[in-house]
N, C-alpha and C positions, 0 to 999 in steps of 0.2 A: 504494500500500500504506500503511495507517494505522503509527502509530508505533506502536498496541497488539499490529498482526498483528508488526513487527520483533522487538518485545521478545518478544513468546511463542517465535519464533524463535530468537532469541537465547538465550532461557530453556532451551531443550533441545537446543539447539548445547552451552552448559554444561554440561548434565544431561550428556549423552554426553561430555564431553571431562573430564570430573572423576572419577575412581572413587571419592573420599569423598563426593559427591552420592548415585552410582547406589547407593554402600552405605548411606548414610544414605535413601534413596528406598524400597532394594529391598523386597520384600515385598507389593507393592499390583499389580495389572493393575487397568486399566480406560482407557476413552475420555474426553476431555471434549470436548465439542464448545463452539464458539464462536458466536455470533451478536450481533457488535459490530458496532454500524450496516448497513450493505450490504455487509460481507463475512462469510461463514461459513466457518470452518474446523476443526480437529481436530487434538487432541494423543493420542496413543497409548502410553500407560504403562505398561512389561511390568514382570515378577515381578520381573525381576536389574536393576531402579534403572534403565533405557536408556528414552528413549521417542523417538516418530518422529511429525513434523509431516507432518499432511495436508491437500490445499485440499478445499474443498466440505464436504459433508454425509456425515457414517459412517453406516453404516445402521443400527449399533446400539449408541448412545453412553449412556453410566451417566448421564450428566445433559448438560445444556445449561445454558449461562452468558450472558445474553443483558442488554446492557448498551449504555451508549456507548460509543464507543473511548475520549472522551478519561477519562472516570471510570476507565475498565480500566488505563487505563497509570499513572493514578495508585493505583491498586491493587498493580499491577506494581513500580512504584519504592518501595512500604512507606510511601506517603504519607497511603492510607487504610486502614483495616482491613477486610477483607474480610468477618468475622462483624457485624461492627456495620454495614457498609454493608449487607450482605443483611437484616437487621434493622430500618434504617430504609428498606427499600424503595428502595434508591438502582439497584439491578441485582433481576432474576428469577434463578432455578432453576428450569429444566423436568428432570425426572427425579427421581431419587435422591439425595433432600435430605441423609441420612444419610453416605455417600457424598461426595457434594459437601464435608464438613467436612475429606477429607482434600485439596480442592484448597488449603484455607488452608494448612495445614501444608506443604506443596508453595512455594508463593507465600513464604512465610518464609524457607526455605533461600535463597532471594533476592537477601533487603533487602540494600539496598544494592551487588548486583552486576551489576544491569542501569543 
């Protein structure tokens, strides 16, 4: 298992274990799917701030995030910026690019706790 898949884990092990996250979270559903090197997975983000990690492919995720691992975890730790790296082409978005601006906001809640 990559240190990117840990940290996304770990990211919504927090998400659920915090109720100033899930308040500060709530409001948004939607899928993200992953596609960091040879592993694909899924994050699942309901209305009330809680979301649930899945392995493989969702069959119907609001965008895809498709990157290296080791870039995503320096994403993950607030190393890089997630707007200016999709910017300079350092990672893709397949889906719903619009959408996608609220995984930065997500990612921020964060810095500095993974």
């Amino acid at each position: 298992m990559s240190e990117a898949k840990e940290l996304i884990i770990k990211m919504c092990e927090l998400q659920n274990s915090s109720e100033d996250i899930k308040k500060e979270l709530a409001g948004w559903s939607g899928v993200v799917q992953y596609r960091l090197g040879d592993e694909e997975f899924y994050v699942v983000y309901r209305e009330d701030g809680s979301c649930e990690f899945g392995e493989g492919v969702h069959d119907s995720p609001n965008f895809t995030v498709i990157a290296s691992p080791e870039y995503w975890v320096s994403v993950l730790k607030g190393q890089e910026d997630p707007i200016m790296g999709f910017m300079m082409q350092k990672y893709r978005i397949e889906g719903n690019i619009m959408e996608a601006q609220r995984l930065a906001g997500i990612l921020k809640k964060f810095a500095g706790k993974l």
